[in-house]
Backbone as XML, in Angstrom:
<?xml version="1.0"?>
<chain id="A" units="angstrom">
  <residue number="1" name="UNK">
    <atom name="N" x="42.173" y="11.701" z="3.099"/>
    <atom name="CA" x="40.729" y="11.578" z="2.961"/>
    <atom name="C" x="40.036" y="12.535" z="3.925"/>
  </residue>
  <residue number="2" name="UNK">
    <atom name="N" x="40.879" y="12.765" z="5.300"/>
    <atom name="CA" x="39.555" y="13.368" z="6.282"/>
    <atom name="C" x="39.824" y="15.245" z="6.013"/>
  </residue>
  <residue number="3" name="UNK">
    <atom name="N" x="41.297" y="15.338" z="5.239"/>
    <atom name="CA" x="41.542" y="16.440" z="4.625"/>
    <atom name="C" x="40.287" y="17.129" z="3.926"/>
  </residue>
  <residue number="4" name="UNK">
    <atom name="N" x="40.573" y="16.412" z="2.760"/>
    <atom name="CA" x="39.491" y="16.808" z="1.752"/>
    <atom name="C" x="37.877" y="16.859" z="2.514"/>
  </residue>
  <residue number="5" name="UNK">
    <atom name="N" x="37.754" y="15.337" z="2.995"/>
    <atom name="CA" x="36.222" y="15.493" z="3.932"/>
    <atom name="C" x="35.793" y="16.723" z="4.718"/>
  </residue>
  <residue number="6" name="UNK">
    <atom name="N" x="36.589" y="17.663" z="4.951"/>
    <atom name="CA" x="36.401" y="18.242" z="6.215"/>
    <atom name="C" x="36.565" y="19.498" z="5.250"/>
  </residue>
  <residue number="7" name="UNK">
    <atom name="N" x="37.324" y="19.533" z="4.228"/>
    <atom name="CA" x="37.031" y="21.137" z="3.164"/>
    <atom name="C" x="35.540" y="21.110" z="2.737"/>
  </residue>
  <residue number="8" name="UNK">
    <atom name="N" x="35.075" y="19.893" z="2.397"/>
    <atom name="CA" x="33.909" y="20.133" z="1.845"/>
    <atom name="C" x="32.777" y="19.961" z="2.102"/>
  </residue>
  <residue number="9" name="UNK">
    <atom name="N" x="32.812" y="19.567" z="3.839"/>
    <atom name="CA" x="31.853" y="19.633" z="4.542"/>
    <atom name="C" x="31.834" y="21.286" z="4.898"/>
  </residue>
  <residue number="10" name="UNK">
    <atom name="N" x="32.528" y="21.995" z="5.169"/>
    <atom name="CA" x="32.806" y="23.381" z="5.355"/>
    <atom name="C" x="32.212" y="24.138" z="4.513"/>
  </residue>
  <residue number="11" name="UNK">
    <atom name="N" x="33.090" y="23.487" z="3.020"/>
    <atom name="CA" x="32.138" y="24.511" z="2.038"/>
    <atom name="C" x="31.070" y="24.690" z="1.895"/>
  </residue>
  <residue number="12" name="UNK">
    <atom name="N" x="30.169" y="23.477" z="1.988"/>
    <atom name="CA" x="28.589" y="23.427" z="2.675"/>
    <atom name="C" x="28.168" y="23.542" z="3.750"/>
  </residue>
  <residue number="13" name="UNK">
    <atom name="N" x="28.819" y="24.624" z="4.381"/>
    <atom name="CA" x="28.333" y="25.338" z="5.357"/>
    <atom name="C" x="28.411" y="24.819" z="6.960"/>
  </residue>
  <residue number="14" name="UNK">
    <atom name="N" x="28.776" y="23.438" z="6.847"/>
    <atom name="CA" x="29.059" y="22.470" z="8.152"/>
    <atom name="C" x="30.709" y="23.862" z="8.887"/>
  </residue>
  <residue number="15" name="UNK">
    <atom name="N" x="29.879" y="22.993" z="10.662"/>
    <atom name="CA" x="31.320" y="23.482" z="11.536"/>
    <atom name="C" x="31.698" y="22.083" z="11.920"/>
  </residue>
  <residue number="16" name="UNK">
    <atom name="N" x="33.475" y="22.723" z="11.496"/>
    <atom name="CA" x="34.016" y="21.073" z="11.122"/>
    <atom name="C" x="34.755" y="21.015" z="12.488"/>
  </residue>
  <residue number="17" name="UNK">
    <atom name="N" x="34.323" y="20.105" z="13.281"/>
    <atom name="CA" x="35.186" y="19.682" z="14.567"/>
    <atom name="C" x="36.482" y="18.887" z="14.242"/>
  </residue>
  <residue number="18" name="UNK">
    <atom name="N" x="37.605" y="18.978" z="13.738"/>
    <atom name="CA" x="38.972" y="17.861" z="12.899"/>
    <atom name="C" x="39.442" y="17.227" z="14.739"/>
  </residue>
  <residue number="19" name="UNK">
    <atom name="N" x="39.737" y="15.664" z="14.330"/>
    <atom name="CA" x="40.131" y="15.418" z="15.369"/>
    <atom name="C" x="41.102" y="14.252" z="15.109"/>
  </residue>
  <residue number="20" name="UNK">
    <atom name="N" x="42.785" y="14.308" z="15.476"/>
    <atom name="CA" x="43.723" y="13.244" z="14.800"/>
    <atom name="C" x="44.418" y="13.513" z="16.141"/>
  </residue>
  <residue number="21" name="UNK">
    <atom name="N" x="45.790" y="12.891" z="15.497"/>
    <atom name="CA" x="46.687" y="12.572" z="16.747"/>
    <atom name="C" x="47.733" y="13.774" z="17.053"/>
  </residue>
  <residue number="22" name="UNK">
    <atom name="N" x="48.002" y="14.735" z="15.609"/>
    <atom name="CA" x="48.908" y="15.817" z="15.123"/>
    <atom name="C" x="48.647" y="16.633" z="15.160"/>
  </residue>
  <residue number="23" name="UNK">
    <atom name="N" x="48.528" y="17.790" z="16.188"/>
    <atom name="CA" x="47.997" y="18.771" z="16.397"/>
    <atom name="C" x="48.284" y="19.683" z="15.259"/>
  </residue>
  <residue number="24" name="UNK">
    <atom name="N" x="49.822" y="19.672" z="14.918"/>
    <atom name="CA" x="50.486" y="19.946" z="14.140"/>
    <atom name="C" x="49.470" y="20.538" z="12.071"/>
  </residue>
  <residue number="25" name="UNK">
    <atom name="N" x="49.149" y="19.133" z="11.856"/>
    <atom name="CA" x="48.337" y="18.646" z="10.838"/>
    <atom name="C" x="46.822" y="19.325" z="10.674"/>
  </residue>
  <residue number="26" name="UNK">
    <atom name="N" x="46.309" y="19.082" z="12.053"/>
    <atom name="CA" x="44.893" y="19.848" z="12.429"/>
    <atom name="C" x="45.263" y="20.936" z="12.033"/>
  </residue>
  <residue number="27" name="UNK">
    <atom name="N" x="45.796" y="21.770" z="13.009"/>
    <atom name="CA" x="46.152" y="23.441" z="12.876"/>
    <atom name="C" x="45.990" y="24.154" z="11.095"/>
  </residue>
  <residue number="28" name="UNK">
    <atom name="N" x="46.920" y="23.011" z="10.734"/>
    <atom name="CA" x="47.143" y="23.491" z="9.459"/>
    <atom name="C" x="45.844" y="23.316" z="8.122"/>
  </residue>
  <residue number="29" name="UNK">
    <atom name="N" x="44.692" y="22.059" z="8.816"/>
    <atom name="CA" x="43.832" y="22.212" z="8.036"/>
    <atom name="C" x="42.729" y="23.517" z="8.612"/>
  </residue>
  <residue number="30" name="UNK">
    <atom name="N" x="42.601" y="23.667" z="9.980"/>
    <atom name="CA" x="41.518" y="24.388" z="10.191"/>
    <atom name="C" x="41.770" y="25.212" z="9.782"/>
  </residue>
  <residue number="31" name="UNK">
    <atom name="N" x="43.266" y="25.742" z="9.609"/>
    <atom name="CA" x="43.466" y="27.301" z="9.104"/>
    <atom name="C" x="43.134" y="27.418" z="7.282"/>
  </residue>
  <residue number="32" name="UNK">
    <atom name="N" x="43.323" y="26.594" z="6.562"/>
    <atom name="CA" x="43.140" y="26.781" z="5.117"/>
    <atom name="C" x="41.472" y="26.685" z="4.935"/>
  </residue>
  <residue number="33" name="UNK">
    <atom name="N" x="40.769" y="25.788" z="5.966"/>
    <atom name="CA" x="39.352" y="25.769" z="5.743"/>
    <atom name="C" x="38.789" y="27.432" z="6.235"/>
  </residue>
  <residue number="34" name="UNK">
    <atom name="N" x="39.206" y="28.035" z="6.894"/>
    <atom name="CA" x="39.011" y="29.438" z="8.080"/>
    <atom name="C" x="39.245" y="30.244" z="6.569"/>
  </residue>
  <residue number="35" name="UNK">
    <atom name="N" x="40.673" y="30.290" z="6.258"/>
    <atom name="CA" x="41.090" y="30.993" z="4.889"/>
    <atom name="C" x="39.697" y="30.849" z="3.882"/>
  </residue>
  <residue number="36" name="UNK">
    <atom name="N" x="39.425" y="30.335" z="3.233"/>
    <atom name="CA" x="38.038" y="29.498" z="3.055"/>
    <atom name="C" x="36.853" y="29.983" z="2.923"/>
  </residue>
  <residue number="37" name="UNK">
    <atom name="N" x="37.053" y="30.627" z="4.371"/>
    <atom name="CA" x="35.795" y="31.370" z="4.820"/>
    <atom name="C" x="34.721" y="30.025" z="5.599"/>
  </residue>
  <residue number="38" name="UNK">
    <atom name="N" x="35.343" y="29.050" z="5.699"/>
    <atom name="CA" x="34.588" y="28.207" z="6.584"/>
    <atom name="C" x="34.727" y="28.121" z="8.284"/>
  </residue>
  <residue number="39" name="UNK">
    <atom name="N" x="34.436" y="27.236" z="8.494"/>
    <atom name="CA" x="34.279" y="27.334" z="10.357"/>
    <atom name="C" x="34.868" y="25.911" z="10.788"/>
  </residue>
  <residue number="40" name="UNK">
    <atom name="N" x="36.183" y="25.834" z="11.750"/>
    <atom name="CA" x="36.336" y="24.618" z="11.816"/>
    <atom name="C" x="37.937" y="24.935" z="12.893"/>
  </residue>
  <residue number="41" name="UNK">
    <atom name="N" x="37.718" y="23.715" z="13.849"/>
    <atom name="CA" x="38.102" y="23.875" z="15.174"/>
    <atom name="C" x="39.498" y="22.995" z="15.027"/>
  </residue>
  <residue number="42" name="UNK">
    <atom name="N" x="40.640" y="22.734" z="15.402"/>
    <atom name="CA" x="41.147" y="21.411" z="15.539"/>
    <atom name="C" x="41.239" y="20.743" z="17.028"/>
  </residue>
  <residue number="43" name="UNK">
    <atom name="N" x="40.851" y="19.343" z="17.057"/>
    <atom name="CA" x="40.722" y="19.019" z="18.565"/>
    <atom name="C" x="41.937" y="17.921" z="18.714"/>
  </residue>
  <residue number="44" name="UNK">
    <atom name="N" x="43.291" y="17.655" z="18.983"/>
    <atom name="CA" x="43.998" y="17.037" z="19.121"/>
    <atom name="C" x="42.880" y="15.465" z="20.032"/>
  </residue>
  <residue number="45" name="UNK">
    <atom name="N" x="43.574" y="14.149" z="19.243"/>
    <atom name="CA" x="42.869" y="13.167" z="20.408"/>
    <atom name="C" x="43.452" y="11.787" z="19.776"/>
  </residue>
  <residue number="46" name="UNK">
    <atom name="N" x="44.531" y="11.113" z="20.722"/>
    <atom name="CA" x="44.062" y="9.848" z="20.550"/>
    <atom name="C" x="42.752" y="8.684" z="20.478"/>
  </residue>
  <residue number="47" name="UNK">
    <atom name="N" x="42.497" y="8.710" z="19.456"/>
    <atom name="CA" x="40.816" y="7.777" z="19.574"/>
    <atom name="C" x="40.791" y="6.447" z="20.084"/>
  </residue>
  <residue number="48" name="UNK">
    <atom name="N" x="41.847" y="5.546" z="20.768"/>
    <atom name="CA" x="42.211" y="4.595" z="20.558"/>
    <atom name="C" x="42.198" y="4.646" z="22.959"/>
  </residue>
  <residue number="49" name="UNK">
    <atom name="N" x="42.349" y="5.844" z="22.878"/>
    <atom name="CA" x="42.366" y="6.247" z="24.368"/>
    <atom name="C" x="40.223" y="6.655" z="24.854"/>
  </residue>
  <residue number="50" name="UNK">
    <atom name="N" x="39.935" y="5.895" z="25.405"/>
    <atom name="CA" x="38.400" y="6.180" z="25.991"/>
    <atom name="C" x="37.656" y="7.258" z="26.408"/>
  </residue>
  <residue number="51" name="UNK">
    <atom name="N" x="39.045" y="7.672" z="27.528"/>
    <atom name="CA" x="38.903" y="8.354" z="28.261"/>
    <atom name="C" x="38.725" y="9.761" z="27.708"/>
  </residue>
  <residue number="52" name="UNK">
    <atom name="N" x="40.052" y="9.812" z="26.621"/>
    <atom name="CA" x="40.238" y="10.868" z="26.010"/>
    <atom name="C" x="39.256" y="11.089" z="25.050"/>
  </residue>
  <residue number="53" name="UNK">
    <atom name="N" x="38.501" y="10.120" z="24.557"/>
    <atom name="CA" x="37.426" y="10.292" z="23.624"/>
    <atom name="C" x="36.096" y="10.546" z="24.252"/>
  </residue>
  <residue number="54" name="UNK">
    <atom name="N" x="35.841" y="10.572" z="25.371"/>
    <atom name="CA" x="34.842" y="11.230" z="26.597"/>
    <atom name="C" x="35.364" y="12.272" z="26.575"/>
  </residue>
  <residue number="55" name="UNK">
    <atom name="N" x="36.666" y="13.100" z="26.928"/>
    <atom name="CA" x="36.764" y="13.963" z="27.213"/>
    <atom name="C" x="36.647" y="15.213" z="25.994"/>
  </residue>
  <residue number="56" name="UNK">
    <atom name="N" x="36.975" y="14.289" z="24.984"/>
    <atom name="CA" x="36.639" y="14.966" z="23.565"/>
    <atom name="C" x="35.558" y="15.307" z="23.462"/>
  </residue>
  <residue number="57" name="UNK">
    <atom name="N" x="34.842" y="14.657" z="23.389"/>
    <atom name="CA" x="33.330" y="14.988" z="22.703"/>
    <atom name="C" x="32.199" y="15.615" z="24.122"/>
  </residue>
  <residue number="58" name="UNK">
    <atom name="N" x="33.140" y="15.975" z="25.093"/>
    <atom name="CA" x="32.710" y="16.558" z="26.002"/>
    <atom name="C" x="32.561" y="18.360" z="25.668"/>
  </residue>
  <residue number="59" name="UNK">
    <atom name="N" x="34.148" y="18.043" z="25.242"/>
    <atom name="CA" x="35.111" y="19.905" z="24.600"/>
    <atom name="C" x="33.726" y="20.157" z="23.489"/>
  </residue>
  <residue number="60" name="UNK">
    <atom name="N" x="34.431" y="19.341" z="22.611"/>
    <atom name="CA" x="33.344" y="19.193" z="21.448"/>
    <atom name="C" x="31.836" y="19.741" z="21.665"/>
  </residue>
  <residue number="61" name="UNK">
    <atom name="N" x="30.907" y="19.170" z="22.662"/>
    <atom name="CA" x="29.316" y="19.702" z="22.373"/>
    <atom name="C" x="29.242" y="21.145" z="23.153"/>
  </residue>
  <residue number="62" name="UNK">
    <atom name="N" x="30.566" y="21.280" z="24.103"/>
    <atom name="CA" x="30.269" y="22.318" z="24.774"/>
    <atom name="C" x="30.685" y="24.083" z="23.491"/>
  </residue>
  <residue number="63" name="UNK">
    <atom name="N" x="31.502" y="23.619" z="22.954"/>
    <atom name="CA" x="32.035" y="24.718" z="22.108"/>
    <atom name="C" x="31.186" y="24.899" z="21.281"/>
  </residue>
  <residue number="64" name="UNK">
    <atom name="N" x="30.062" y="23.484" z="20.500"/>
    <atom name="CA" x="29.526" y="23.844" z="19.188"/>
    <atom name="C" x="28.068" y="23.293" z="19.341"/>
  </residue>
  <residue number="65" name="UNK">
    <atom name="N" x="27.674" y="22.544" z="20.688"/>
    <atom name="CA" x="26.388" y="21.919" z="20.353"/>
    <atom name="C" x="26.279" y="20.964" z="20.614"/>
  </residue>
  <residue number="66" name="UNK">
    <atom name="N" x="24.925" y="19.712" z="19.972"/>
    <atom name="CA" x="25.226" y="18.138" z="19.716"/>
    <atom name="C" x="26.205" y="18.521" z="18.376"/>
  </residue>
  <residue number="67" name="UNK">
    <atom name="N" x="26.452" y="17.415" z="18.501"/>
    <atom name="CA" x="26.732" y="16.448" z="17.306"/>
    <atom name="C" x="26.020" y="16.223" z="15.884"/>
  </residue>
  <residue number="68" name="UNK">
    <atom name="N" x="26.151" y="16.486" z="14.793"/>
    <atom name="CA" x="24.959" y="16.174" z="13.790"/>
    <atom name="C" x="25.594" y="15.267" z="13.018"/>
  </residue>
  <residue number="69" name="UNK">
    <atom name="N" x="26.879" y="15.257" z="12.591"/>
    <atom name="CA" x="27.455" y="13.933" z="11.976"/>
    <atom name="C" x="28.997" y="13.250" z="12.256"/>
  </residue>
  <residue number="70" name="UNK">
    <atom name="N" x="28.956" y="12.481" z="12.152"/>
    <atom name="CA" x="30.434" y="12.090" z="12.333"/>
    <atom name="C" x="30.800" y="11.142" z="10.902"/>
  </residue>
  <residue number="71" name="UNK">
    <atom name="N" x="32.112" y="11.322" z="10.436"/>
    <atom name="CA" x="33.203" y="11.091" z="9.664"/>
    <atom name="C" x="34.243" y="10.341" z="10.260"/>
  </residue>
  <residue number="72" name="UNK">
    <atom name="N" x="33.923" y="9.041" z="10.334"/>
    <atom name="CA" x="35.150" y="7.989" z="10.980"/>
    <atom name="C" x="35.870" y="7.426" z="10.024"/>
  </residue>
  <residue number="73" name="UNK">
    <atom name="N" x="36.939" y="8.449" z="9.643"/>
    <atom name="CA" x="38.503" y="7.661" z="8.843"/>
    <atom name="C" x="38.979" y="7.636" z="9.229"/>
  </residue>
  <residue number="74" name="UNK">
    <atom name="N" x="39.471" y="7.452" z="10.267"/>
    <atom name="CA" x="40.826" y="6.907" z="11.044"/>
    <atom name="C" x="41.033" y="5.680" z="10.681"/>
  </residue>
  <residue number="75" name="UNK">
    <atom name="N" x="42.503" y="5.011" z="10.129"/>
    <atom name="CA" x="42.788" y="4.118" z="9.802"/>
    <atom name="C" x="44.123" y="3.678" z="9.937"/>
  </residue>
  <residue number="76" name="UNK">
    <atom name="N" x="44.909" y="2.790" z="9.631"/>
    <atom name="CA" x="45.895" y="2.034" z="9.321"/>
    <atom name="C" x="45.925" y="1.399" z="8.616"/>
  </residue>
  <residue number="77" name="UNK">
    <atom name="N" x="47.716" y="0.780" z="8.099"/>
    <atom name="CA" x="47.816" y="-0.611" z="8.391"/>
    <atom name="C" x="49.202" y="-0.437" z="8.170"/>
  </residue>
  <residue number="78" name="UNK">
    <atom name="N" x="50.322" y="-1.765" z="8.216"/>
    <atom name="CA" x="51.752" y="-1.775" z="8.400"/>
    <atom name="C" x="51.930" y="-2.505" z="6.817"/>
  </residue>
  <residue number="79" name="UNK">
    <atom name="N" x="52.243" y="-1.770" z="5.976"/>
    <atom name="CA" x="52.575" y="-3.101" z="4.328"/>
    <atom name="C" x="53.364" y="-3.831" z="4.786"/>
  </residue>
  <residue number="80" name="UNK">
    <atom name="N" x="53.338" y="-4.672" z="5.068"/>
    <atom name="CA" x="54.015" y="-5.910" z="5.276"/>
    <atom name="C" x="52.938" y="-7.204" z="4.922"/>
  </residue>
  <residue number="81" name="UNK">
    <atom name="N" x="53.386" y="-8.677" z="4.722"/>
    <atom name="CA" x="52.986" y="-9.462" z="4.723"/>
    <atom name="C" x="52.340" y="-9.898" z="6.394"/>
  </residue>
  <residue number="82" name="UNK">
    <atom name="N" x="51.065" y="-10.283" z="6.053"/>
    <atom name="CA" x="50.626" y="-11.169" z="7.290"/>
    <atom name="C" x="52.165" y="-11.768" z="8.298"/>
  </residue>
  <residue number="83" name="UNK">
    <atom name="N" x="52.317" y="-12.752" z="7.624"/>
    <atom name="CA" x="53.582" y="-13.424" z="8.680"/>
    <atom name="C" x="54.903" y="-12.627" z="9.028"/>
  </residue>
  <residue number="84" name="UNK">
    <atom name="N" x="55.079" y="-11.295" z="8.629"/>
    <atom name="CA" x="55.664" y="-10.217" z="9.085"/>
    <atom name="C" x="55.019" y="-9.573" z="10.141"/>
  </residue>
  <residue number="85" name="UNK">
    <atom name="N" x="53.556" y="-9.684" z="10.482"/>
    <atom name="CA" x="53.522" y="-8.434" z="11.197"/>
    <atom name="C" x="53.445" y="-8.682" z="12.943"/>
  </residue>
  <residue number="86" name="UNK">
    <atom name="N" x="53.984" y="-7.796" z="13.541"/>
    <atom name="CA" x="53.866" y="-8.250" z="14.871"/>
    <atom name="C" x="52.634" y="-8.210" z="15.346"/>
  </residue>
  <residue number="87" name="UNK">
    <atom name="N" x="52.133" y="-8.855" z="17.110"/>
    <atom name="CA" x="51.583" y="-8.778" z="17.397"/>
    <atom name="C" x="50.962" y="-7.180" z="17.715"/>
  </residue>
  <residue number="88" name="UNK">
    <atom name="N" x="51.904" y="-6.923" z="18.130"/>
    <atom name="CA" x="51.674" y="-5.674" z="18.929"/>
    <atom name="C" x="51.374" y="-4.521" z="17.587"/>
  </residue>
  <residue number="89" name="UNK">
    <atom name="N" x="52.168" y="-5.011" z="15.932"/>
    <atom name="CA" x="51.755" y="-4.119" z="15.560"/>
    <atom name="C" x="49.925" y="-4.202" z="14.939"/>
  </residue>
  <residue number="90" name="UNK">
    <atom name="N" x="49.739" y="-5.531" z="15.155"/>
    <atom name="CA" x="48.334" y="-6.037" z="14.625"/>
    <atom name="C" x="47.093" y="-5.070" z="15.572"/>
  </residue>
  <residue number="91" name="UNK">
    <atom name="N" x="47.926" y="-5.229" z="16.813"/>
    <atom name="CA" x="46.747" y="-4.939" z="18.085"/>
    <atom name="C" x="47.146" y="-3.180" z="17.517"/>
  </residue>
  <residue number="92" name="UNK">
    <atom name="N" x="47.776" y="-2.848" z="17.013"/>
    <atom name="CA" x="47.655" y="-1.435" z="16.782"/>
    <atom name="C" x="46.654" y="-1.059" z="15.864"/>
  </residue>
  <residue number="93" name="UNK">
    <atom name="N" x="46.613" y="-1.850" z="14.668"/>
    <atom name="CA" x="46.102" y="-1.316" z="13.708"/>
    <atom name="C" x="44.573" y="-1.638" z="14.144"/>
  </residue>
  <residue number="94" name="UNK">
    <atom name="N" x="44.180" y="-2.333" z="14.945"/>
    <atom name="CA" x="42.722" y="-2.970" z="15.394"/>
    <atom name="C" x="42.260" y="-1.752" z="16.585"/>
  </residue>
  <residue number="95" name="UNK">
    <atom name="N" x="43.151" y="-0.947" z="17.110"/>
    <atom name="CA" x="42.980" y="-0.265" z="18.338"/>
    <atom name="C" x="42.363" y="1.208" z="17.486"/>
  </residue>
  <residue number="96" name="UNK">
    <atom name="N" x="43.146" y="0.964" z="16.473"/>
    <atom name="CA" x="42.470" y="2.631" z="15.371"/>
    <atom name="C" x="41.675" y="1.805" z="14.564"/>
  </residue>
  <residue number="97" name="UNK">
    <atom name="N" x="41.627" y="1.231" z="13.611"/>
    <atom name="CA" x="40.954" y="0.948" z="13.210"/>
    <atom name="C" x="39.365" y="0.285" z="13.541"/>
  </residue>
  <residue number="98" name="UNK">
    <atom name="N" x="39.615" y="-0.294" z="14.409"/>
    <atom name="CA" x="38.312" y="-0.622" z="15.309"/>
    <atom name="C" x="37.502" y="0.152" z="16.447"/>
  </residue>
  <residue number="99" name="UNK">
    <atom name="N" x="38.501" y="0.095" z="17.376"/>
    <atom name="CA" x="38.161" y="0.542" z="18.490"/>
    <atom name="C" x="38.062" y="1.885" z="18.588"/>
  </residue>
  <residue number="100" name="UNK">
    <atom name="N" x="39.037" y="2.453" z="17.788"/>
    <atom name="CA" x="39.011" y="3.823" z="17.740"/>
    <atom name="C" x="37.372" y="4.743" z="17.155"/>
  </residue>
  <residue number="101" name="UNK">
    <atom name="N" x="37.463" y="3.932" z="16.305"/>
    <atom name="CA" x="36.109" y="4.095" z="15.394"/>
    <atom name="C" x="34.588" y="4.461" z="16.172"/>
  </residue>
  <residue number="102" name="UNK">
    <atom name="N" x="34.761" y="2.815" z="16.982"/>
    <atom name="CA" x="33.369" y="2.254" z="17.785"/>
    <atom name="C" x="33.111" y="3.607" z="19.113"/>
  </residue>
  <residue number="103" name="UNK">
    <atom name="N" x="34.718" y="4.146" z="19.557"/>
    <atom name="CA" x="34.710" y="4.767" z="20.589"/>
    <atom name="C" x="33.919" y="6.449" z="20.462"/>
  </residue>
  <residue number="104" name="UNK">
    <atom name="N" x="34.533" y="6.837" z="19.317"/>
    <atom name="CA" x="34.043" y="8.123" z="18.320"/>
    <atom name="C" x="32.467" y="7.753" z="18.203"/>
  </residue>
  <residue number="105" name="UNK">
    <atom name="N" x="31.953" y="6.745" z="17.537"/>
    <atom name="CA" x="30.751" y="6.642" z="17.144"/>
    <atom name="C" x="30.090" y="6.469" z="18.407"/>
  </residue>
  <residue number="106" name="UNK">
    <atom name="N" x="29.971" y="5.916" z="19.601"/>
    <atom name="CA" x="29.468" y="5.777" z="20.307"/>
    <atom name="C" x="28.976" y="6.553" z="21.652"/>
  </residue>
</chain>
């Protein structure tokens, strides 16, 4: 989803700040959006980390500006049944899925 989101914010002329856990993944979208002829950075970041999401959107306004929109898909989840899933993997999916989110948006 944040694939596609981030081609076609580009194609309309947006500079796309990409920000996941895979630097790997980033690299490879900013370069096909660049190919493109669009504009778009990759910023490696756990969102789920505070600190690192201060320090992000620190990188972030200094390279391109404010901020004009944000795109929060970061998500999870583990297929498993409820009474399968661990704690720890529950508090995971709530740490991206939630927190991660609130931390970006905020």
């Amino acid at each position: 989803i944040g694939r596609c989101v981030a081609h076609e914010l580009a194609a309309l002329g947006a500079t796309v700040a990409l920000v996941g856990r895979t630097p790997e993944k980033l690299d490879t979208v900013a370069q096909e959006i660049r190919e493109s002829g669009g504009r778009a950075d990759p910023y490696p970041c756990n969102i789920r980390d505070e600190e690192a999401v201060t320090a992000l959107i620190a990188k972030i306004v200094a390279a391109h500006g404010k901020v004009d929109a944000l795109v929060n898909n970061a998500g999870g989840q583990f297929p498993s049944l409820l009474k399968d899933t661990s704690r720890k993997g529950w508090e995971a999916v709530l740490q991206t899925n939630l927190t991660g989110g609130f931390l970006m948006a905020r």
